[in-house]
C-alpha positions as CSV (number, residue, x, y, z in Angstrom):
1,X,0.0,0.0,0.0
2,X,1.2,3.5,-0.9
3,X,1.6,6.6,1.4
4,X,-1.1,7.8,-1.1
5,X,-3.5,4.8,-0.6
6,X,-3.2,4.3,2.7
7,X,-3.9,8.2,3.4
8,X,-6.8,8.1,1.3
9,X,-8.2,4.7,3.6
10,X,-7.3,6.7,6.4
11,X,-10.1,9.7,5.5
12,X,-12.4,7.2,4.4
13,X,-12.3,5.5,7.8
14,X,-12.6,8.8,9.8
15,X,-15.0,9.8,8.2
16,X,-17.0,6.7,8.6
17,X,-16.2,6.9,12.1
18,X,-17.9,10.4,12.3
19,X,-20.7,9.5,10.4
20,X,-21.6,6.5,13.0
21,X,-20.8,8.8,16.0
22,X,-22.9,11.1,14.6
23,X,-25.5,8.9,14.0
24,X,-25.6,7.8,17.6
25,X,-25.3,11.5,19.0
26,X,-28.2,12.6,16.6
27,X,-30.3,10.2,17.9
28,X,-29.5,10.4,21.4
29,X,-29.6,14.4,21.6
30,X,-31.9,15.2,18.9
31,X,-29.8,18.5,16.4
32,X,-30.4,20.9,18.4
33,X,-28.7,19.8,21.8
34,X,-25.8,17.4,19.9
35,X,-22.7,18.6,20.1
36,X,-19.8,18.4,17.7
37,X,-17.3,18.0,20.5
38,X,-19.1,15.0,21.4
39,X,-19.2,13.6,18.0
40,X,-15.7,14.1,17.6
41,X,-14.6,12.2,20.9
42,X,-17.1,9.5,20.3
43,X,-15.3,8.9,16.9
44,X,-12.2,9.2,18.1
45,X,-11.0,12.4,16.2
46,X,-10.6,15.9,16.7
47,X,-12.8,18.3,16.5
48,X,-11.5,19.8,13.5
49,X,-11.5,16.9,11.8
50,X,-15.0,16.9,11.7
51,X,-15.3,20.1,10.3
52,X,-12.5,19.5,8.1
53,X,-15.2,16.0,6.5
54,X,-18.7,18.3,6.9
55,X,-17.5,21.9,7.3
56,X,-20.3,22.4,10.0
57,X,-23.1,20.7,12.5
58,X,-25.7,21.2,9.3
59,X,-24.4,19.3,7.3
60,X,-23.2,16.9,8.9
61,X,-27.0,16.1,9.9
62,X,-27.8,16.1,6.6
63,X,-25.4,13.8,5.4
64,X,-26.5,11.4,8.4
65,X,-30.0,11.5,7.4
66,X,-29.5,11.0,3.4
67,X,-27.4,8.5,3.7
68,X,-29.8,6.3,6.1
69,X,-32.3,7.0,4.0
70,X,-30.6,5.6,1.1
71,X,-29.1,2.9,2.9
72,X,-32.3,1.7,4.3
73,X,-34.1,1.8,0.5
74,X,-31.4,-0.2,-0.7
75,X,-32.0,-3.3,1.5
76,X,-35.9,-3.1,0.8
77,X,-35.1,-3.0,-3.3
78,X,-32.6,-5.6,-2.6
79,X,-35.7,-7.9,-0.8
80,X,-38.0,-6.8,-4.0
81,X,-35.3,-9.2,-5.7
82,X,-37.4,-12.1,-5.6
83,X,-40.9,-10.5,-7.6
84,X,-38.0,-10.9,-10.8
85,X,-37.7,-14.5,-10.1
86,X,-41.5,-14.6,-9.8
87,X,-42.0,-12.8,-13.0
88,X,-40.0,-15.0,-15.0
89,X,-40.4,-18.6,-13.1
90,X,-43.7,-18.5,-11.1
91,X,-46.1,-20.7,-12.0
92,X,-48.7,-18.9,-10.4
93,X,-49.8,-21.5,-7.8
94,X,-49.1,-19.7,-4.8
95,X,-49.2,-15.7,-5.5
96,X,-50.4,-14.8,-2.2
97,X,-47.7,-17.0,-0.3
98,X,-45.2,-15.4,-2.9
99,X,-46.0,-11.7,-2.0
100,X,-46.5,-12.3,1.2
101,X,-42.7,-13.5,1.5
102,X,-41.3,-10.6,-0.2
103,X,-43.6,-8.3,2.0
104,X,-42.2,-9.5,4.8
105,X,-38.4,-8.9,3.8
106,X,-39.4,-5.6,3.3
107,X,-40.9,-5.1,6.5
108,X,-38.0,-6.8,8.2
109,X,-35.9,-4.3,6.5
110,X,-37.9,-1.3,7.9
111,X,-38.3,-3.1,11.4
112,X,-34.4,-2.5,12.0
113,X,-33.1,-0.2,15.3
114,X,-31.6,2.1,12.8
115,X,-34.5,2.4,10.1
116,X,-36.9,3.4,13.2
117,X,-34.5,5.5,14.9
118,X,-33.7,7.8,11.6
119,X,-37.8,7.9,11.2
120,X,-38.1,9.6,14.5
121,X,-35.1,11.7,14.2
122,X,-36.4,13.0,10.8
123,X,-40.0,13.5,11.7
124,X,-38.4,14.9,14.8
125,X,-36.5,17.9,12.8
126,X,-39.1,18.1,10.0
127,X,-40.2,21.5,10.8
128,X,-36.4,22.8,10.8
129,X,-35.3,20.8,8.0
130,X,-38.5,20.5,5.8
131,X,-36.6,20.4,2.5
132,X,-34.3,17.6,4.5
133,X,-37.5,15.5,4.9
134,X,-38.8,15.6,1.3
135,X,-35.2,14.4,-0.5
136,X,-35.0,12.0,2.5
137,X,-38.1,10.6,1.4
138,X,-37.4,11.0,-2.4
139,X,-33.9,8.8,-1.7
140,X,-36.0,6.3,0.3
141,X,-40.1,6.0,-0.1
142,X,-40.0,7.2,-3.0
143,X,-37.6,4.8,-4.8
144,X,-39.0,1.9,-3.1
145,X,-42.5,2.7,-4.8
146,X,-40.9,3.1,-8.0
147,X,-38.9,-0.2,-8.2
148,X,-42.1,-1.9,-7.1
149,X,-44.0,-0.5,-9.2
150,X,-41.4,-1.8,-12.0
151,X,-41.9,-5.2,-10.9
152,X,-45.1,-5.5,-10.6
153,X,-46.1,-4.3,-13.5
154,X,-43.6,-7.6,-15.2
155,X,-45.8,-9.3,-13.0
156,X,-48.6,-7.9,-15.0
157,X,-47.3,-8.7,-17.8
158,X,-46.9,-12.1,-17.0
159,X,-50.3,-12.1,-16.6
160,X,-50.0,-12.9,-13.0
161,X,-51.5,-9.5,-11.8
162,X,-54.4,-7.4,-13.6
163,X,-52.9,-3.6,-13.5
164,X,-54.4,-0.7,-14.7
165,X,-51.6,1.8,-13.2
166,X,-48.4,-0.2,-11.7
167,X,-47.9,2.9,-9.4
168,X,-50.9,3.1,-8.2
169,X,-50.8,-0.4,-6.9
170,X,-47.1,-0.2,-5.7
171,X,-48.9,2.4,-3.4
172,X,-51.7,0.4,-2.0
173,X,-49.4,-2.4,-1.8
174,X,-46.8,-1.0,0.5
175,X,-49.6,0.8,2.4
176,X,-51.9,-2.2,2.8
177,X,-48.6,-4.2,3.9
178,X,-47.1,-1.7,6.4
179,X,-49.4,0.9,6.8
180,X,-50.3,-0.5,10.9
181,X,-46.5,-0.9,11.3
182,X,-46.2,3.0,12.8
183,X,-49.1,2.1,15.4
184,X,-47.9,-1.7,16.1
185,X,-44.2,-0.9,17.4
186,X,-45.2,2.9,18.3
187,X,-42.7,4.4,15.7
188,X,-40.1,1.2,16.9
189,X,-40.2,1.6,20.3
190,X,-42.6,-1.5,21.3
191,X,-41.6,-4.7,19.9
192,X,-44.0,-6.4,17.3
193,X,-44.5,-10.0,17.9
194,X,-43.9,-12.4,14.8
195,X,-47.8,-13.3,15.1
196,X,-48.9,-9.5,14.6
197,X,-46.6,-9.3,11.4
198,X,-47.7,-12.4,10.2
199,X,-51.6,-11.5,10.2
200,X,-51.1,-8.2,9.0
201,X,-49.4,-8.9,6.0
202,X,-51.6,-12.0,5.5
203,X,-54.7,-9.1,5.8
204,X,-52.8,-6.7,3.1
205,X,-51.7,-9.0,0.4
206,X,-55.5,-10.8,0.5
207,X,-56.6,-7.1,0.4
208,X,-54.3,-5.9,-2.5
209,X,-55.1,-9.9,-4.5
210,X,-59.1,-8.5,-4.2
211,X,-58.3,-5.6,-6.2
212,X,-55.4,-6.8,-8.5
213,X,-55.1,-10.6,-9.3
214,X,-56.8,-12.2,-12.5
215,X,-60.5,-12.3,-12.3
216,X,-61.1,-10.9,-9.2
217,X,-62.0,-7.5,-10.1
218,X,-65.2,-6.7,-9.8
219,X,-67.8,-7.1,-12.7
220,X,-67.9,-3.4,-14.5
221,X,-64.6,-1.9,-12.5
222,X,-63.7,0.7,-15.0
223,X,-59.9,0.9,-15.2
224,X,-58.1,4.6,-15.4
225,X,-58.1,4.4,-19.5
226,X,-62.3,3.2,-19.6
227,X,-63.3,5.7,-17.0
228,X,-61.8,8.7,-19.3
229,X,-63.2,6.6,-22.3
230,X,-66.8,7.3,-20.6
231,X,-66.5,10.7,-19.8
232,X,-65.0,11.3,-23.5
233,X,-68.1,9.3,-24.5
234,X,-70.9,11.1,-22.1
235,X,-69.0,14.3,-23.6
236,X,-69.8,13.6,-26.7
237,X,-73.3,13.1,-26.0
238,X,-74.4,15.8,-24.6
């Protein structure tokens, strides 16, 4: 290793190190009362090192908040892995017991310490940092909608769902899935028993399966396109 290299691993440590000190201090303190000196001594640097990685307190918060945003949407894309395999190999036999799996790796995935604890934290600073909270949700929420939506409309394809708009049913789904989550562990704080999980997800997928698998919508359910199709139509008549 050069004196270059092992410089550059050096900064890349630290500033991990800062990053998960001030992680722990964020949450612990809340922004307003953490303090950089503590950051820096639970890392194990100096003060000015901090500012030299983040310049100041801000942004440093921000970084923290982004970049558990992101990580945590990355694990829950990751666990939408398997609605591929299902789009190309299921046979169709078992498409509840199928969602219902992946639903629950993505609610394992939101059910971590850390995933809970940045929720608080951002909800927490909303009101100081409300441009903070909407790219927070655009790096996370909102990328874990779209990728759903992606693969369940393959599913579609496949014939093994019946979409009229993929985003609109990557919305119900991940609300129908995890929308009591919030209320169940009060925002991570109570522990949710594997039973609770268990029937709510089994309550959201048979929910989402009544509105979107072959033949189960109901008789004369217009879709998005044959709703505008009447309305065109009952324009034209009048």
């Amino acid at each position: 290793m050069t004196a270059g290299t092992a410089a550059r691993r050096g900064r890349i440590d630290k500033r991990a190190a800062i990053l998960e000190a001030a992680l722990r201090t964020f949450i612990r303190d809340g922004y307003g009362l953490a303090r950089v000196e503590a950051i820096a001594e639970l890392a194990g640097v100096a003060k000015p090192t901090v500012y030299n990685h983040f310049g100041d307190k801000e942004t440093l918060f921000r970084v923290v908040i982004l970049d558990g945003a992101s990580r945590t949407s990355d694990h829950m894309i990751d666990a939408l892995d398997a609605l591929d395999t299902l789009a190309d190999d299921g046979d169709g036999d078992d498409l509840a017991g199928d969602l219902s799996r992946v639903a629950r790796e993505v609610i394992d995935c939101q059910l971590t310490e850390e995933g809970w604890a940045l929720q608080r934290l951002m909800y927490a600073e909303a009101a100081r940092f409300p441009d903070l909270f909407d790219e927070a949700l655009a790096r996370g929420g909102a990328r874990l909608h779209n990728a759903l939506a992606g693969r369940l409309a393959r599913l579609a394809h496949r014939g093994r769902l019946e979409l009229a708009d993929p985003d609109t049913a990557a919305a119900h789904f991940l609300a129908l899935i995890s929308g009591d989550l919030p209320a169940l562990s009060a925002l991570g704080t109570r522990k949710v028993s594997d039973a609770e999980l268990r029937t709510a997800i089994a309550a959201g997928v048979d929910t989402f399966l009544l509105a979107f698998a072959p033949g189960r919508r109901p008789a004369g359910r217009d879709t998005r396109r044959g709703r505008r199709a009447a309305a065109m139509d009952s324009g034209n008549r009048t």
